[in-house]
LUMNU-239592 format. One record per residue (C-alpha): residue number from 1; x negated, y, z negated; residue in one letter. Coordinates in Angstrom, 2 decimals, padded with zeros to 5 digits. Each point is the difference from the previous one (the first is absolute). Example, Ala and Ser with C-alpha at 12.3 -4.5 7.8 and 13.67 -1.06 7.14 Angstrom:
<pts>
PT seq       x       y       z type
PT   1 -012.30 -004.50 -007.80    a
PT   2 -001.37  003.44  000.66    s
</pts>
This chain:
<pts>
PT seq       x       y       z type
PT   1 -157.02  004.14 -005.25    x
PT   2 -002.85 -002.35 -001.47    x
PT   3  000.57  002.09 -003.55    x
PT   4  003.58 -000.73  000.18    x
PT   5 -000.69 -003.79  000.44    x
PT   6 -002.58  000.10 -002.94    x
PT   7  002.57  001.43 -002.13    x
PT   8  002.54 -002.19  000.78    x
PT   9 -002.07 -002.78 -000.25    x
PT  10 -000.94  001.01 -003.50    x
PT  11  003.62  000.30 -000.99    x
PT  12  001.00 -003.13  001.38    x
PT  13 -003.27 -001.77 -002.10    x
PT  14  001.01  002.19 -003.02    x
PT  15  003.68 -001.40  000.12    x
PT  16 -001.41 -003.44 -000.08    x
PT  17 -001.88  000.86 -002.42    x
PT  18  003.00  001.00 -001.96    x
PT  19  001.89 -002.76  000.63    x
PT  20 -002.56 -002.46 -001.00    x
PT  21 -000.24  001.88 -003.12    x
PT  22  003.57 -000.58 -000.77    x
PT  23 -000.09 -003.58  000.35    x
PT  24 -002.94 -000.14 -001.62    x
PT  25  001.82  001.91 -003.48    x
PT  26  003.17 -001.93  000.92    x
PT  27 -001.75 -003.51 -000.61    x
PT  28 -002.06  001.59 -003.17    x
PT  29  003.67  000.81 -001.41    x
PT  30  001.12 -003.82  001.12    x
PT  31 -002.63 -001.33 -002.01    x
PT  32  000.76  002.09 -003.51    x
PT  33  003.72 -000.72  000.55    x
PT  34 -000.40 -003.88  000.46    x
PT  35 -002.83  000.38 -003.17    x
PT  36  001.41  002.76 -002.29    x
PT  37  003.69  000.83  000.87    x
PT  38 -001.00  003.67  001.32    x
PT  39 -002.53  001.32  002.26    x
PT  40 -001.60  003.68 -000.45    x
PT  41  002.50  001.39  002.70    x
PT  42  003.17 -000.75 -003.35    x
PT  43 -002.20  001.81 -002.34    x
PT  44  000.52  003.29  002.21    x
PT  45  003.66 -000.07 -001.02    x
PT  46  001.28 -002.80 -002.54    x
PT  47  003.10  001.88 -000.69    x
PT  48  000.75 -000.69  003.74    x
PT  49 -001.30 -003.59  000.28    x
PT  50  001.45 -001.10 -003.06    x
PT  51  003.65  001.67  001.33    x
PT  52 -000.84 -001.83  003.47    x
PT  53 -001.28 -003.36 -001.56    x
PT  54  002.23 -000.42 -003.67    x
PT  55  003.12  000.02  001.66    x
PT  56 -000.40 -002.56  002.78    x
PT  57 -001.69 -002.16 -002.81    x
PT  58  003.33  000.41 -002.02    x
PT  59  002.17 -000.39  002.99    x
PT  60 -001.52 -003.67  000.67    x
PT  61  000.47 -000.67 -003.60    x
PT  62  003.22  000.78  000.12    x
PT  63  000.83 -002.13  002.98    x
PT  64 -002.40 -002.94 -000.55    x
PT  65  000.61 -000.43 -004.02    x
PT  66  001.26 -002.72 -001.32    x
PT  67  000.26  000.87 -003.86    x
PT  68 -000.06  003.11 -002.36    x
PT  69 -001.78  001.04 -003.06    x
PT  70 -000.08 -002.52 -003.02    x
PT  71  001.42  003.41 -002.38    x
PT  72  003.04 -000.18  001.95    x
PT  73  003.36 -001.61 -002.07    x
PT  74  002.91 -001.30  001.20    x
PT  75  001.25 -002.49  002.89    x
PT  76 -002.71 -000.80  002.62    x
PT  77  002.24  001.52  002.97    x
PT  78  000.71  002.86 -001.76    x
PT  79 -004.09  000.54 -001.10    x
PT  80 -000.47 -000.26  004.31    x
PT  81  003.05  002.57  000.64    x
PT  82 -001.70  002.09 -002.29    x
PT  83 -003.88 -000.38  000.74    x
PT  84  001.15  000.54  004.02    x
PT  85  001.28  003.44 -001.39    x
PT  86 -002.77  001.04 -001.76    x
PT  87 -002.50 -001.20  003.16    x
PT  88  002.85  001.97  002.48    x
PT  89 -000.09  003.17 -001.83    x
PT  90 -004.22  000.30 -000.54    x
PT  91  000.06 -000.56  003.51    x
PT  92  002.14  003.06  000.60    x
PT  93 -001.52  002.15 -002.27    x
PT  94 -003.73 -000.55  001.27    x
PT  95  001.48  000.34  003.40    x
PT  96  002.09  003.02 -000.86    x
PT  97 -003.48  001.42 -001.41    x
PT  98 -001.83 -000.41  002.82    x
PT  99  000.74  003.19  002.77    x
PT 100 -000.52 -002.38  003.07    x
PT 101  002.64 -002.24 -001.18    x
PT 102  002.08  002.34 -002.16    x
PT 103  003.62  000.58  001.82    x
PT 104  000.31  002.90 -001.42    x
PT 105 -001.22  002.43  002.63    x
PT 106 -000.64  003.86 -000.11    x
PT 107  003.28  001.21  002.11    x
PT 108 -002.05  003.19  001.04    x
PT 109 -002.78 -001.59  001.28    x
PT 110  000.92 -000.27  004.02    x
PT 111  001.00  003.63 -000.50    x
PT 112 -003.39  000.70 -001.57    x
PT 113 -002.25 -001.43  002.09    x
PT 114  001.48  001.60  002.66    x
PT 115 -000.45  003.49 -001.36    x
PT 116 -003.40 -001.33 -000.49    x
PT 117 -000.53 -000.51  003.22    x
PT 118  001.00  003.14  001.06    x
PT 119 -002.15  001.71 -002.67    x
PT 120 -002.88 -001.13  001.43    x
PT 121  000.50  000.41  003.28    x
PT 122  000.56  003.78 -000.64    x
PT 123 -002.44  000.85 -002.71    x
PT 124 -002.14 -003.11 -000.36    x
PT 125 -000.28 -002.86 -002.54    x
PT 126 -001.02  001.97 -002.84    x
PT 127  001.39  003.60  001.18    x
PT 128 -003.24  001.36  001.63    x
PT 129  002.12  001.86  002.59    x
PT 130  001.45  001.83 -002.56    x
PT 131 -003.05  001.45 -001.28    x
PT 132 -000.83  003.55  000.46    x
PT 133 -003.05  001.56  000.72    x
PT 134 -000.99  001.56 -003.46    x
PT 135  000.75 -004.16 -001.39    x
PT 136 -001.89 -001.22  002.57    x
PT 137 -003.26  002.52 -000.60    x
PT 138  000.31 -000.34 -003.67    x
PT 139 -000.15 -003.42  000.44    x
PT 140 -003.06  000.41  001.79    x
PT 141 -001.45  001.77 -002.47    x
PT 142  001.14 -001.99 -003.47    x
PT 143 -000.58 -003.31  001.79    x
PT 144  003.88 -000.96 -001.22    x
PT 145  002.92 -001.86  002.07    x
PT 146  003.60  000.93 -000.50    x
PT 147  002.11 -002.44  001.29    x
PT 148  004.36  001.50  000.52    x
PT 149  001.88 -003.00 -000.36    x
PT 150  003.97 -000.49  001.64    x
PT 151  001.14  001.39 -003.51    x
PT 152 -001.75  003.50  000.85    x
PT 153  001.95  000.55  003.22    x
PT 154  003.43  001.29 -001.19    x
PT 155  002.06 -001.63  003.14    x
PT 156 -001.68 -003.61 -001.06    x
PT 157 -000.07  000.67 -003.93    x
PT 158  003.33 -001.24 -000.68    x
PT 159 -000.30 -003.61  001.70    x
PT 160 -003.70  000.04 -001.52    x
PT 161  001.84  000.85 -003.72    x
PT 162  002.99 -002.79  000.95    x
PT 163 -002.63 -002.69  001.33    x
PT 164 -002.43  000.39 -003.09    x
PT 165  003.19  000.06 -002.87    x
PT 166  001.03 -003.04  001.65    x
PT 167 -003.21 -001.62 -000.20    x
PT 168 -000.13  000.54 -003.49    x
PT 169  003.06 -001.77 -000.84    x
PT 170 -001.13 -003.32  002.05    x
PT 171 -003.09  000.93 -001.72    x
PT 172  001.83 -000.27 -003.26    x
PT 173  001.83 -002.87  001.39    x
PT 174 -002.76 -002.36  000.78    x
PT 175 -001.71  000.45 -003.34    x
PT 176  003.39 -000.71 -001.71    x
PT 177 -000.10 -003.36  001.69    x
PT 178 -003.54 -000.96 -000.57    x
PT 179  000.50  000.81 -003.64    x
PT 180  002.99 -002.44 -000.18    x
PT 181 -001.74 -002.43  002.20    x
PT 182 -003.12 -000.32 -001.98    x
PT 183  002.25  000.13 -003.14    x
PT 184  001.98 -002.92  001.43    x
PT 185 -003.09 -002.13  001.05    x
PT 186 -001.79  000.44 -003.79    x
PT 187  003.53 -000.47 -002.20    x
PT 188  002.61 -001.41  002.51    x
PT 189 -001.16 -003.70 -000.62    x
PT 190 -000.06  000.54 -003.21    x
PT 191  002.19  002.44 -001.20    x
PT 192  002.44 -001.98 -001.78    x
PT 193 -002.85 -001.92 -002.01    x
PT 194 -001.50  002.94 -000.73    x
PT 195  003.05  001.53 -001.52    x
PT 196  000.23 -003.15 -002.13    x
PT 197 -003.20  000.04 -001.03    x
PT 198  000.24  003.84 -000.94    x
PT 199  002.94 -000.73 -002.18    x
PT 200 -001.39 -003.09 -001.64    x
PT 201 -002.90  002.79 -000.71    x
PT 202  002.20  002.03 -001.89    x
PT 203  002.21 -002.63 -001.93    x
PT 204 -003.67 -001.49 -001.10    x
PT 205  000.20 -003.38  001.20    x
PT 206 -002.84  000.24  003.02    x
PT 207 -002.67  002.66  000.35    x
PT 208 -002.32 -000.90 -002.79    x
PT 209 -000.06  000.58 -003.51    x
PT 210  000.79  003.58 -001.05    x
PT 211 -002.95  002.13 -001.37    x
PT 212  001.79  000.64 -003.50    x
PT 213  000.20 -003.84 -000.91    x
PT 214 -003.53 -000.68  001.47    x
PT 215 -001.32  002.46 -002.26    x
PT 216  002.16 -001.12 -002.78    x
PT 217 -001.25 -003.72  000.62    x
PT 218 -003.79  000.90  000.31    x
PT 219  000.63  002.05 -003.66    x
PT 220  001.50 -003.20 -001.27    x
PT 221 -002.62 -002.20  001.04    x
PT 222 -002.92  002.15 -001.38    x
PT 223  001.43 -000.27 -003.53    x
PT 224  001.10 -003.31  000.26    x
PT 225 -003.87 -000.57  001.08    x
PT 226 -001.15  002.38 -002.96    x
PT 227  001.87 -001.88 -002.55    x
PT 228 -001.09 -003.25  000.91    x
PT 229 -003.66  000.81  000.71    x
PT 230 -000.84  003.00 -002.21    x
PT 231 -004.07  001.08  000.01    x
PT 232 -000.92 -002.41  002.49    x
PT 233  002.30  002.36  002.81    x
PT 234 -003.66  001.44  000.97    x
PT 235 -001.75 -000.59  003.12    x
PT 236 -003.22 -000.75 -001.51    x
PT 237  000.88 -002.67 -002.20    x
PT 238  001.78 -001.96  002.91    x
PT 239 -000.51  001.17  003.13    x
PT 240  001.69 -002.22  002.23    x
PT 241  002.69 -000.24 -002.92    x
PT 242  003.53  001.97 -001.05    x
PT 243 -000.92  003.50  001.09    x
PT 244 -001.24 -000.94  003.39    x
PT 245  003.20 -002.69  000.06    x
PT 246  002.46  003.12 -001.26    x
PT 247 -001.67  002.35  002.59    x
PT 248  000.22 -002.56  003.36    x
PT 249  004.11 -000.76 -001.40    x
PT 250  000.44  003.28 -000.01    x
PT 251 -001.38  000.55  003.49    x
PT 252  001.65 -002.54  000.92    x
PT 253  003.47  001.19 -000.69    x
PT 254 -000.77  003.44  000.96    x
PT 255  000.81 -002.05  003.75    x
PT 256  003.44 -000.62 -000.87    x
PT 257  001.03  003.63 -001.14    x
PT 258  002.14  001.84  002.28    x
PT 259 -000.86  003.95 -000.70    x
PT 260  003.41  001.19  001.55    x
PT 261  001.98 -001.21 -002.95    x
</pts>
C-alpha cells in the first residue's frame, strides 16, 4: 500500500511537472511569435503553418481591403471585382491544399479504418499474431522486425489497395492546388503587367539595350576615341585620361544591356 502511494505520488508530481513544462514552451513560443513571426514549434512543419497561417492572412485581406494593386488597368470597381477574385480563389487553393481543410475527403476511409480496427484486434498493430514460429526464431536470431501490414492479409488487401489509390489522387490533388496557389500569389497581382512588360521586351522598347547594339556602340566609340586621340590612347601617358574614361563608359553601359535579346 505505502509503494502504491509513492508511485502515485510520483506520477501525480511528474504530471505537474509536465504541465509546467508546457506552459513554460508555450510562453517561449509567445515570445518568438510577438518578436519574429514564428516560434521553433513552425519550423517543425512550415509547409503546414504556412497552409494554416497564409490563408487566414489572405482571407482578412480579402475582407478588410480597401484597394488593389497599382498594375491593375481599368475602372476602379472593376480593379476591386477583380482583386476580390484573385484574394477568393488563393484562399481556396491554400485551403484546398491543406488535408485538414481540404473537402475533398478519401470516400474509403470510414471503411478503412474500420478494417483497421479489426486487423489489429485479430493479429495486432503490425501483424505479430500472424507470425509463425520459424519468423519469430529467425528473428531472434538476425535481430530483424517484419512488420505484415492490412495489404498482406488477402480479406483486407483490397480496401488497403482502394484506400491507398485514393490517397494518391487527393495526394495529387492537393499539390495541384498549392502549385496554382503559390503561382497565383507570385504572378496573380501582376500578371497582366508582366505580360506587358514581356512584350514590350520583345518589340524592344523596355528591357534594356540589346547586346548587338551595345557592342556595336562600344566599337564605335573606341574608334571615334582612336581617331581623335591617336598615340596618346595609352595608359601611361594619361592615366586618369581617355583609356581609363573609354574603359569606365564602357562599364558603364555594359548596365543597360539586356543579354536575352
Amino acid at each position: 500500500m505505502f509503494c502504491f502511494s509513492v508511485v502515485l505520488e510520483e506520477r501525480i508530481i511528474m504530471g505537474k511537472n509536465f504541465h509546467i513544462s508546457i506552459w513554460k514552451e508555450d510562453i517561449i513560443c509567445i515570445y518568438q511569435r510577438l518578436r519574429y513571426g514564428y516560434c521553433y514549434r513552425d519550423t517543425w512543419s512550415i509547409d503546414q503553418w504556412f497552409l494554416t497561417v497564409v490563408p487566414n492572412m489572405i482571407h482578412d485581406l480579402r475582407i478588410n481591403s480597401h484597394g488593389y494593386p497599382g498594375s491593375f488597368e481599368g475602372p476602379e470597381e472593376e480593379n476591386i471585382q477583380k482583386w476580390n477574385r484573385i484574394l477568393k480563389r488563393m484562399e481556396f487553393l491554400f485551403r484546398e491544399a491543406n488535408e485538414d481543410t481540404c473537402r475533398k475527403k478519401n470516400p474509403y476511409e470510414k471503411e478503412h479504418d474500420l478494417a483497421r480496427e479489426e486487423f489489429t484486434e485479430k493479429y495486432g498493430m503490425f501483424g505479430e499474431m500472424l507470425k509463425t514460429e520459424e519468423e519469430l526464431a529467425r528473428e531472434k536470431q538476425e535481430h530483424t522486425h517484419r512488420l505484415y501490414m492490412m495489404s498482406d492479409v488477402p480479406e483486407y488487401a483490397e480496401i488497403s489497395e482502394r484506400w491507398l489509390a485514393a490517397e494518391g489522387e487527393l495526394r495529387e490533388y492537393r499539390d495541384r492546388c498549392l502549385k496554382q496557389g503559390m503561382v497565383l500569389m507570385i504572378f496573380g497581382t501582376c500578371g497582366i503587367d508582366q505580360q506587358r512588360r514581356t512584350k514590350r521586351k520583345r518589340q524592344g522598347v523596355e528591357g534594356g539595350f540589346p547586346a548587338a547594339s551595345v557592342v556595336d556602340l562600344l566599337f564605335l566609340s573606341v574608334i571615334c576615341l582612336a581617331i581623335r586621340h591617336g598615340p596618346r590612347c595609352r595608359v601611361q601617358d594619361s592615366p586618369g585620361g581617355t583609356l581609363c574614361g573609354m574603359i569606365c563608359f564602357s562599364c558603364f553601359l555594359t548596365l543597360f544591356i539586356d543579354w536575352d535579346k
